[in-house]
LOMAR-260375 format. One record per residue (C-alpha): residue in one letter; x negated, y negated, z. Coordinates in steps of 0.25 Angstrom, whole numbers, m for minus. Example, Ala and Ser with C-alpha at 12.3 -4.5 7.8 and 13.67 -1.06 7.14 Angstrom:
! residues 2
PT;rest;x;y;z
PT;A;m49;18;31
PT;S;m55;4;29
//
This chain:
! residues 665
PT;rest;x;y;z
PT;X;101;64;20
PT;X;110;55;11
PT;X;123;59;8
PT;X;125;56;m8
PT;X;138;51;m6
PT;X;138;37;2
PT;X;152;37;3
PT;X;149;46;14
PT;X;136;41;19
PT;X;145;31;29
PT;X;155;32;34
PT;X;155;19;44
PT;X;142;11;47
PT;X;144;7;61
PT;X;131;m5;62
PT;X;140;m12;48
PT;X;151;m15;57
PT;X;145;m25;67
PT;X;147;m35;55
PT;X;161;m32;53
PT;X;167;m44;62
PT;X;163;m52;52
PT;X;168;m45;40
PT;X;182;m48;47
PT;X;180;m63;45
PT;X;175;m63;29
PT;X;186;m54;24
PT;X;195;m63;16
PT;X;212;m63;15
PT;X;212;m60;0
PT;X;223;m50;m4
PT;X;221;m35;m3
PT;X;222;m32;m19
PT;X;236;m26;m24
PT;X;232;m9;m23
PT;X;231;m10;m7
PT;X;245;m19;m6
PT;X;251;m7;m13
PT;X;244;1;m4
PT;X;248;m6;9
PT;X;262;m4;6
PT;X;262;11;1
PT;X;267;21;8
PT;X;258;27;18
PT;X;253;42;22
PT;X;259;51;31
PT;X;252;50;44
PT;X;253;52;59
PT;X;251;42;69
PT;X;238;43;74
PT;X;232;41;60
PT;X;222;28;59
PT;X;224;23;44
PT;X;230;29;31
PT;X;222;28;17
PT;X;233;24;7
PT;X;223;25;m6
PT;X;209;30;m8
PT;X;205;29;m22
PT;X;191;31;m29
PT;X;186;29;m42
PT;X;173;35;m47
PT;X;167;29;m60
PT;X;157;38;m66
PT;X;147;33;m76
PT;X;139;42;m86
PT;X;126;38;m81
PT;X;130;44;m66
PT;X;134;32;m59
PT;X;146;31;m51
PT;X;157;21;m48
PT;X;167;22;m36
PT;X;178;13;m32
PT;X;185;16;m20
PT;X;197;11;m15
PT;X;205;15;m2
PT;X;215;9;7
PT;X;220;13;21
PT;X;231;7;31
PT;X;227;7;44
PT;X;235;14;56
PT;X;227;14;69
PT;X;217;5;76
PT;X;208;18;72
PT;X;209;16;58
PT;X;203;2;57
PT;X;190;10;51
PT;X;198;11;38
PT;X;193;m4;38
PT;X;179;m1;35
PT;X;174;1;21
PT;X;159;5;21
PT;X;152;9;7
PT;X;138;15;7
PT;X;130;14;m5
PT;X;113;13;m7
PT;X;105;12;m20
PT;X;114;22;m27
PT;X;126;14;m26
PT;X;130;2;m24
PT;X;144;m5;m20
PT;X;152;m13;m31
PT;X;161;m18;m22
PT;X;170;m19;m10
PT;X;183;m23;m7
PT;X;191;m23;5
PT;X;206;m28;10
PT;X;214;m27;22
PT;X;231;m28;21
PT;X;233;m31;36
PT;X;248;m31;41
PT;X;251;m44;41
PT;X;243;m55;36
PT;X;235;m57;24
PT;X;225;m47;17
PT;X;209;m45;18
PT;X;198;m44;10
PT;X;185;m41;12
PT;X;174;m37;0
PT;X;160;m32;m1
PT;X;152;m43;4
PT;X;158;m43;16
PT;X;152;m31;19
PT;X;142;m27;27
PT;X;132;m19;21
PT;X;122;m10;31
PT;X;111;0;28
PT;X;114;16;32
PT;X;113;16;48
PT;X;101;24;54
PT;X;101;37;58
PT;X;98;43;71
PT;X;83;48;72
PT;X;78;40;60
PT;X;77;28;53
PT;X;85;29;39
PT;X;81;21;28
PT;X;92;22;17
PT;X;99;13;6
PT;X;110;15;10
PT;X;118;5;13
PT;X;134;2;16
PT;X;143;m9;15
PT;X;155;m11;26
PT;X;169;m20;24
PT;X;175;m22;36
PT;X;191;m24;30
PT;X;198;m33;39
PT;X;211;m32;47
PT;X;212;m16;46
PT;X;220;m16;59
PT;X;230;m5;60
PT;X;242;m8;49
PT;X;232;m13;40
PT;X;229;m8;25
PT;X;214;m8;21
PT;X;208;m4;7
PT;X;195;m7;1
PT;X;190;m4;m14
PT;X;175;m2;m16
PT;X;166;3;m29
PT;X;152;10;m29
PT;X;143;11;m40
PT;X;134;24;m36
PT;X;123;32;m44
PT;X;124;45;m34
PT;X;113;55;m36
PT;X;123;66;m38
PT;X;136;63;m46
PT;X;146;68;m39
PT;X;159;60;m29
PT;X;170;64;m19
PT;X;183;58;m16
PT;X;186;61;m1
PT;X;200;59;m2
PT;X;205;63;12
PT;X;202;54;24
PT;X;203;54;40
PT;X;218;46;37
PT;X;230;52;29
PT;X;227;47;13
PT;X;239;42;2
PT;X;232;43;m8
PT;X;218;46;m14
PT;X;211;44;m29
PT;X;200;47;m36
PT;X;196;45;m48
PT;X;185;49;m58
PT;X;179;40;m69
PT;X;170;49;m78
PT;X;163;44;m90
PT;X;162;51;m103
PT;X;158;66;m103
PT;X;157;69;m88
PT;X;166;78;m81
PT;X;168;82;m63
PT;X;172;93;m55
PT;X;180;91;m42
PT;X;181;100;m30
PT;X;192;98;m20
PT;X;188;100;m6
PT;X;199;102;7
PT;X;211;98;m5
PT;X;217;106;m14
PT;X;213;101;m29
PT;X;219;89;m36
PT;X;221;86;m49
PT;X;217;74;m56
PT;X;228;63;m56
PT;X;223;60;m70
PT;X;214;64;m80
PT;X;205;56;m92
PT;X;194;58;m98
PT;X;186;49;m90
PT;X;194;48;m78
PT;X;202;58;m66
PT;X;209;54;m54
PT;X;213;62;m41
PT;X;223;58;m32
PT;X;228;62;m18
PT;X;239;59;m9
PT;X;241;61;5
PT;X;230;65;11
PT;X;230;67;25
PT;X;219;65;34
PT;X;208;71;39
PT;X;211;74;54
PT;X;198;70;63
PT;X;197;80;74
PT;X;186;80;84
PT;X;175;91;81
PT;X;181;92;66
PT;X;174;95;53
PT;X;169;82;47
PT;X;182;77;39
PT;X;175;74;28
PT;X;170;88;26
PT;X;187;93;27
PT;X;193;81;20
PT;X;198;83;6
PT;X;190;77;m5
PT;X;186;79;m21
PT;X;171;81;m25
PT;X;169;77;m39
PT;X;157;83;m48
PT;X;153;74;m59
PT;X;149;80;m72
PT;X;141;74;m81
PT;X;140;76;m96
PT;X;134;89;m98
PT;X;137;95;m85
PT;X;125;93;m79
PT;X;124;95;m65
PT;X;125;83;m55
PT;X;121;89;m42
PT;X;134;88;m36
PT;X;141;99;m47
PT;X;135;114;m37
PT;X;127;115;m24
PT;X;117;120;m31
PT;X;114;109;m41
PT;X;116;98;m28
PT;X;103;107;m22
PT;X;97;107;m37
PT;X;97;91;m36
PT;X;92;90;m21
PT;X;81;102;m26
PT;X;74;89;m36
PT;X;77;80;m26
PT;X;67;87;m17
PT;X;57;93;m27
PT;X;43;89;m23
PT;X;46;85;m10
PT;X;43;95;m2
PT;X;28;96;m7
PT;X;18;97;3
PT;X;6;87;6
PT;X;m7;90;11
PT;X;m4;84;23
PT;X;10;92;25
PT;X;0;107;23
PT;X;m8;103;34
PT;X;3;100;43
PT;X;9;112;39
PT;X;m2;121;41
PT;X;m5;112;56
PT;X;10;116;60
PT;X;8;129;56
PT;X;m4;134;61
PT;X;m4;146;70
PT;X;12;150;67
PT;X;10;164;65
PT;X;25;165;59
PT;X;32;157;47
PT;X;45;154;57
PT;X;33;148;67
PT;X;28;141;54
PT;X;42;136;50
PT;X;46;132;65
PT;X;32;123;67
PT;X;35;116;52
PT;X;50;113;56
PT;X;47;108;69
PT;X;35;98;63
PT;X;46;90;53
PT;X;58;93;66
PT;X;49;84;76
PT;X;38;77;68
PT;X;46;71;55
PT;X;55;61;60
PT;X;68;58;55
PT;X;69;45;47
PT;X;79;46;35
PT;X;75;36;24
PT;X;84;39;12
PT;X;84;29;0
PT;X;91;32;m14
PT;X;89;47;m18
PT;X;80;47;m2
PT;X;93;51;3
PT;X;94;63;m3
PT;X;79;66;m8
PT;X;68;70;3
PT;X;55;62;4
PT;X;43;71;1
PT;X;38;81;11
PT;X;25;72;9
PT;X;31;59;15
PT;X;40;63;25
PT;X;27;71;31
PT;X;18;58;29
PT;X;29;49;36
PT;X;35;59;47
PT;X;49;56;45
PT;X;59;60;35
PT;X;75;61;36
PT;X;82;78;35
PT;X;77;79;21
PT;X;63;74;23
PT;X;61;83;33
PT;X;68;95;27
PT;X;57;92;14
PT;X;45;91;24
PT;X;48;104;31
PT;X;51;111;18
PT;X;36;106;13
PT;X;30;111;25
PT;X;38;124;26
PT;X;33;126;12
PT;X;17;125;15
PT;X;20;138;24
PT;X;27;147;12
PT;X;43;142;17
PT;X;52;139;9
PT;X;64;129;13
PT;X;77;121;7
PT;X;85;109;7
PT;X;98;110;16
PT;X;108;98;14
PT;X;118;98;24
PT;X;128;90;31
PT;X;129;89;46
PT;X;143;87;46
PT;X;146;103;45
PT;X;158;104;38
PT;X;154;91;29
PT;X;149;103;17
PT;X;157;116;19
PT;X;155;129;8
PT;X;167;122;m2
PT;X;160;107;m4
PT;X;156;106;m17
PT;X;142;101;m20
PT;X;140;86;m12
PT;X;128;78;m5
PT;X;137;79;7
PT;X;125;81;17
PT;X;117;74;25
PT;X;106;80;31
PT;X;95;90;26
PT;X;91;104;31
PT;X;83;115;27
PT;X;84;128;23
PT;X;70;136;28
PT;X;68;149;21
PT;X;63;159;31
PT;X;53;169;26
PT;X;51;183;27
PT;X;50;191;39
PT;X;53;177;48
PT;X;61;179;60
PT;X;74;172;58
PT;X;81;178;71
PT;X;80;165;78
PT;X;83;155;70
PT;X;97;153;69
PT;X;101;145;57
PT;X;95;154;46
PT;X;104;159;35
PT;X;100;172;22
PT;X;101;164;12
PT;X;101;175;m2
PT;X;92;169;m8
PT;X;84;162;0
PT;X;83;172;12
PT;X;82;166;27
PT;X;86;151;27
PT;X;82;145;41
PT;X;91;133;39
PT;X;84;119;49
PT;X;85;107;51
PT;X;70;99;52
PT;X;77;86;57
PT;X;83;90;69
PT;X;71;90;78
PT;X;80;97;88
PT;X;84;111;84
PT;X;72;120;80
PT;X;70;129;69
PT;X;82;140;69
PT;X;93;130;73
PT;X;103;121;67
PT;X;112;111;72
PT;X;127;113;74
PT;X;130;103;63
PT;X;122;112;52
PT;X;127;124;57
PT;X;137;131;49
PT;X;137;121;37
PT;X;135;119;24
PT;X;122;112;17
PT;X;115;112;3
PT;X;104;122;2
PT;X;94;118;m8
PT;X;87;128;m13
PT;X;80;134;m26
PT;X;92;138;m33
PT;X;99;125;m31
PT;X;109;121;m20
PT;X;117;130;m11
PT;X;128;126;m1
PT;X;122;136;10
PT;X;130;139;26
PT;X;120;133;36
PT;X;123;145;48
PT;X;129;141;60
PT;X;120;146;72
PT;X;123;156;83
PT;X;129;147;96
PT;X;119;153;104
PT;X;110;143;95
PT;X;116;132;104
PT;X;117;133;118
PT;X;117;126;132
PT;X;115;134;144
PT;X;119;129;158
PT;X;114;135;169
PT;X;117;130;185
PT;X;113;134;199
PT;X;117;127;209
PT;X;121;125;224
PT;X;137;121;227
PT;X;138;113;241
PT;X;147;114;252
PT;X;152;100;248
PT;X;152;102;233
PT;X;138;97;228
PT;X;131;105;221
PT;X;116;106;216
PT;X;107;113;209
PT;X;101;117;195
PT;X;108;115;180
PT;X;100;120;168
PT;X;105;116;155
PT;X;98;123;143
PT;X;101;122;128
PT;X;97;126;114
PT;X;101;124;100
PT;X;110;112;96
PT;X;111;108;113
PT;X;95;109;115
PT;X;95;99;102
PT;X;103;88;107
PT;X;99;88;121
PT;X;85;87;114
PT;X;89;77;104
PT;X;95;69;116
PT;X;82;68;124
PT;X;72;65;115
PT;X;73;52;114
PT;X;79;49;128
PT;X;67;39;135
PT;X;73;36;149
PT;X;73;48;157
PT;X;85;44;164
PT;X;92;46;150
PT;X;87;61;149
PT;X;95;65;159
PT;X;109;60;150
PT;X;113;72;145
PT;X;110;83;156
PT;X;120;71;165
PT;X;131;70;156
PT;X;132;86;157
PT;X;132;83;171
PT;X;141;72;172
PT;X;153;80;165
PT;X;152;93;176
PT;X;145;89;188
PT;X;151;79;198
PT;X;141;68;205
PT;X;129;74;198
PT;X;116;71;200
PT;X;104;77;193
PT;X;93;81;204
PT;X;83;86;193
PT;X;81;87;181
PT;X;70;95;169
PT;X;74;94;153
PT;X;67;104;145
PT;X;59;104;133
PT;X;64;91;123
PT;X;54;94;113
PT;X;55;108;110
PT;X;67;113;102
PT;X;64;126;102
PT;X;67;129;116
PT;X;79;127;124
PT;X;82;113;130
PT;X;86;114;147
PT;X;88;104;158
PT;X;86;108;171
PT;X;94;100;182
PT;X;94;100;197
PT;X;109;94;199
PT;X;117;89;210
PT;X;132;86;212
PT;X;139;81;224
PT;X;153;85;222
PT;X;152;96;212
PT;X;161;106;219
PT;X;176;100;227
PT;X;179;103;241
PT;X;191;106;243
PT;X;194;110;257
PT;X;185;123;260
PT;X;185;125;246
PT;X;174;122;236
PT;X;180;119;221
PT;X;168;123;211
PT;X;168;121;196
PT;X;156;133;192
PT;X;154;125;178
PT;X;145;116;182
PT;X;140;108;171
PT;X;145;109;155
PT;X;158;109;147
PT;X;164;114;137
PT;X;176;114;134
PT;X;183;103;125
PT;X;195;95;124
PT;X;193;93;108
PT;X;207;102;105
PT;X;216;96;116
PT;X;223;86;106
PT;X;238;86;103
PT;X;235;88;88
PT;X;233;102;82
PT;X;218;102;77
PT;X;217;102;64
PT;X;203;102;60
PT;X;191;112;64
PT;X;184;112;78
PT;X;169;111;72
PT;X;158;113;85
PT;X;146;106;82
PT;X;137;120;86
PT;X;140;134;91
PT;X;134;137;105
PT;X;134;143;119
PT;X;136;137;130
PT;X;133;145;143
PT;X;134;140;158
PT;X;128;149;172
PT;X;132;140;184
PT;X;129;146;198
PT;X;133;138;210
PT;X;129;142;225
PT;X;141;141;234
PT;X;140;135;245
PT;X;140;144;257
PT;X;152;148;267
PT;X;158;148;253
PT;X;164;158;244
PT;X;172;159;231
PT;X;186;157;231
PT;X;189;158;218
PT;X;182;158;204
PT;X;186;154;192
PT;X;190;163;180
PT;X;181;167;169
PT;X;185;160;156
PT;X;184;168;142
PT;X;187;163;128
PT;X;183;167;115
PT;X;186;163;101
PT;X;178;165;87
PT;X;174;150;91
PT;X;169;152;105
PT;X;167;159;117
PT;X;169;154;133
PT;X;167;162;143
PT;X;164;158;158
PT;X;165;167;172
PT;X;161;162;187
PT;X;158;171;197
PT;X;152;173;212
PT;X;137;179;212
PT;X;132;178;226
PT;X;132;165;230
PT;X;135;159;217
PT;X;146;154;208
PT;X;142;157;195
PT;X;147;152;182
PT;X;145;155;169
PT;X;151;152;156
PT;X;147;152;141
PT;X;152;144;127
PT;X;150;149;114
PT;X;153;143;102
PT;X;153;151;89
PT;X;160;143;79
PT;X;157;130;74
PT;X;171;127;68
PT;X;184;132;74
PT;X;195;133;63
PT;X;209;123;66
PT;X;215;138;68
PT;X;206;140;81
PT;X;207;127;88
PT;X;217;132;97
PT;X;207;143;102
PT;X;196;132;103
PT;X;207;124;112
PT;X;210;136;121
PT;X;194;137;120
PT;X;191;124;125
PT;X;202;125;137
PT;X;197;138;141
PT;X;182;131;145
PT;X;190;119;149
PT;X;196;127;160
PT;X;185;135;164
PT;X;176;124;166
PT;X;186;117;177
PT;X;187;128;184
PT;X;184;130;200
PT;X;178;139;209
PT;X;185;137;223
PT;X;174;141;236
PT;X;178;143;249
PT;X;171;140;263
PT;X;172;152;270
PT;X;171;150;286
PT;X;158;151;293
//
């Protein structure tokens, strides 16, 4: 599903820069033009050490035309600091059949020697790249400069305009970046008669640095950055920025002016297209036939378009946003998120179920409950109305909506989590609900952890020596089954199936070797996915003396190192799924040994999580066991130091020893 705004439809294209060694040689040593000069010697931004670049102007005009059409001129300039910076050197401008680029000018103001000039045809232009598990067809397209010399000391700037004919008349001026800011415009051109709006998102109102009858500017100074934290919110989704709502003459509603007239406008995008075929009844009645239940009905239809439609994304002009017909994506068996939400909506019709459009975003956090109305999303789900008397105890992601009673919210494109689930990225976030009273930004649930599991079970035999041998089980559900799943399917050596099970290995288990080995059931989501090992290890346990030094964790981290930085965090901790982890490890000790010493039990607790773990002797045996739960999915800046003390407290468990001694004969 296409984002309206291009602006954010790229942010680099990887495959456009293997041309970029020759762009170096056409750039030409005309003079940078007199506005970057000034620039160059303004003062700068206050800044640490450590940052890459600096933005010293980031200016945008917007020309609006009676008949809807847009112009846009943006201009930016940035000195560069850091080797890391250098990307600030890059200008790439999407555009398709909707817009089109007017120009494009780029310079370059090294520290010594002449300037650079680079313009639009010596860009390299490149189609959208593909996308994994389909082909995508789509006209749109982006052009790359390449500005020379933008070494560290260097200041860059470029100037571009874009004429666009957007389906919905709305813009946004994203004012706050990933380097400290100096200063920010924006400005409005209006024709005769039309009027806007202007929401302020993470910033406190500004007022308009002047004001006509045809014409308003904004301007800010002093921005600072965005900090970039491992495991963060996307930025993009916490920096500051200004939507802008266009009103036409009249006041007549542009899509963009409340949620619910965007989901008015994407209702006619979609009418008619989920009518059903002939051909789609009898499938449905085939797929149906002898499901005593409507969930066994609903559950045979979502599995059909999960497995038997594949994914191939061909989006053209208003394709991007408006589905094929039900009819077609069932003729060719393919279709991309939306295609397939509109087939399973046809087919869950021909049974008496209703269902709905979901835009979302799978950044969570990208669309929180203060946005105002955007096309920010990129990927469809559905909302499936349950009917009356249906069982919805098992199925986890399902909301009581007031109006519309049970909403079983699912995804038909992940052939990976069955009916009932969601991924961790569609948890707890915000989406689009189209439904008959127009558009509702609606809170997706955020599944219980025991939703997402891994559970490790062990029993071995420890040696004299140290080896140890014996069996490891590994069972998974929810988001852990999906991707160990989604990682075999396409695997074709069977030397390669073994990868991820070795790697586990590889980070626990000394001189490892796997005896045996069984993977369970790849094809069928709906129940648990194991491997089943026979393992060896030569050196597993140290011999110190007559003592045997035993770790009882045998396999699995986790703990994390992510807070052990010298800077205070200072953005939100955001997991990408609640879950429980659970460990039961039981090792035979050797005989004319006994337990010297066992470790101590480890508890933590948090609203975030829980740790617990305890060894201990039964019989013959050292038994481990151990459980993580994650509850949250975003731990608050104020809670980082309890997730620091978390993350030491599995650190230290999971190092510690048991010591065995032998006892004389």
């Amino acid at each position: 599903m296409r984002r309206t705004d291009l602006r954010s439809a790229i942010r680099l294209v990887p495959s456009l820069l293997l041309g970029c060694a020759a762009l170096a040689g056409q750039a030409r040593a005309d003079s940078a033009p007199q506005w970057l000069h000034a620039l160059a010697a303004a003062p700068v931004p206050e800044h640490d050490d450590k940052t890459n670049a600096l933005q010293l102007i980031g200016e945008t005009t917007i020309t609006v035309r009676a008949d809807g059409r847009i112009r846009r001129l943006e201009r930016a300039a940035f000195r560069i600091l850091r080797p890391e910076g250098q990307d600030r050197g890059r200008l790439v401008v999407p555009f398709d059949d909707q817009s089109k680029i007017l120009d494009m000018h780029a310079w370059s103001i090294p520290t010594s020697g002449k300037d650079f000039a680079i313009k639009e045809r010596d860009a390299i232009e490149s189609a959208l790249p593909g996308i994994a598990n389909g082909e995508l067809v789509s006209d749109v397209r982006a052009k790359l400069l390449l500005i020379p010399a933008a070494q560290p000391g260097s200041v860059v700037g470029y100037e571009y305009e874009q004429e666009a004919r957007p389906y919905l008349i709305g813009d946004e001026w994203g004012f706050q970046d990933t380097v400290p800011v100096r200063e920010a415009r924006y400005t409005l051109n209006l024709p005769a008669g039309w009027g806007y709006r202007v929401a302020w998102l993470h910033h406190a109102p500004v007022e308009p640095a002047s004001v006509s009858p045809t014409q308003v500017s904004w301007v800010v100074h002093d921005e600072a950055a965005v900090p970039i934290e491992s495991d963060m919110p996307p930025w993009r989704g916490i920096a500051a920025r200004m939507v802008v709502t266009l009103v036409p003459p009249g006041g007549a509603p542009t899509g963009l002016d409340s949620w619910k007239n965007l989901g008015d406008w994407y209702a006619e995008l979609v009418r008619g297209r989920r009518d059903a075929t002939p051909e789609i009844r009898e499938r449905v009645a085939a797929l149906t036939a002898g499901k005593d239940t409507p969930l066994a009905k609903i559950e045979a239809l979502a599995r059909y378009v999960q497995t038997d439609i594949r994914y191939v994304a061909i989006e053209l002009g208003i394709g991007g946003h408006q589905p094929h017909p039900a009819a077609d994506v069932f003729r060719h068996r393919y279709g991309d998120c939306k295609d397939k939400v509109t087939l399973l909506g046809s087919m869950l019709k021909e049974i008496g179920v209703e269902s709905y459009y979901v835009a979302i975003n799978t950044s969570r956090g990208a669309v929180g409950p203060d946005s105002p109305p955007s096309t920010d999303f990129d990927h469809m789900v559905m909302a499936i109305q349950l009917p009356a008397g249906v069982d919805a105890t098992k199925l986890g992601a399902v909301v009581q909506h007031p109006a519309l009673g049970k909403l079983l919210y699912f995804d038909p494109t992940d052939a990976m989590t069955p009916l009932g689930g969601l991924t961790g990225d569609l948890q707890d976030n915000h989406a689009l609900l189209v439904a008959p009273g127009g558009g509702e930004l609606v809170h997706l649930p955020q599944l219980k952890p025991a939703a997402n599991t891994v559970q490790r079970t062990a029993h071995v035999v420890l040696d004299a020596d140290g080896g140890l041998h014996g069996a490891l089980v590994v069972r998974s559900t929810g988001d852990y089954a999906a991707m160990e799943r989604y990682a075999l399917r396409s695997v074709e050596r069977e030397s390669d199936r073994l990868k991820p099970i070795e790697a586990l290995l590889a980070e626990s288990v000394p001189n490892y070797q796997i005896v045996d080995s069984k993977i369970g059931d790849i094809a069928n989501n709906d129940v648990p996915f194991e491997w089943n090992l026979t393992i060896n290890s030569t050196k597993y346990a140290k011999v110190s003396g007559d003592l045997l030094l035993v770790r009882p964790r045998i396999v699995g981290t986790k703990g994390s190192g992510l807070l052990e930085t010298r800077e205070a965090r200072r953005q939100p901790v955001e997991f990408a799924r609640t879950r429980i982890d659970s460990d039961t490890f039981e090792i035979e000790i050797p005989p004319r040994y006994e337990v010297d010493e066992l470790p101590p039990p480890t508890k933590v607790e948090y609203p975030f999580g829980a740790y617990r773990s305890r060894t201990e002797v039964v019989g013959r045996v050292l038994r481990y066991t151990r459980t993580l739960e994650i509850r949250q999915l975003s731990v608050p800046v104020a809670q980082a130091g309890d997730l620091k003390a978390f993350y030491r407290a599995i650190h230290g468990d999971e190092g510690r020893m048991a010591v065995l001694h032998q006892v004389a004969k």
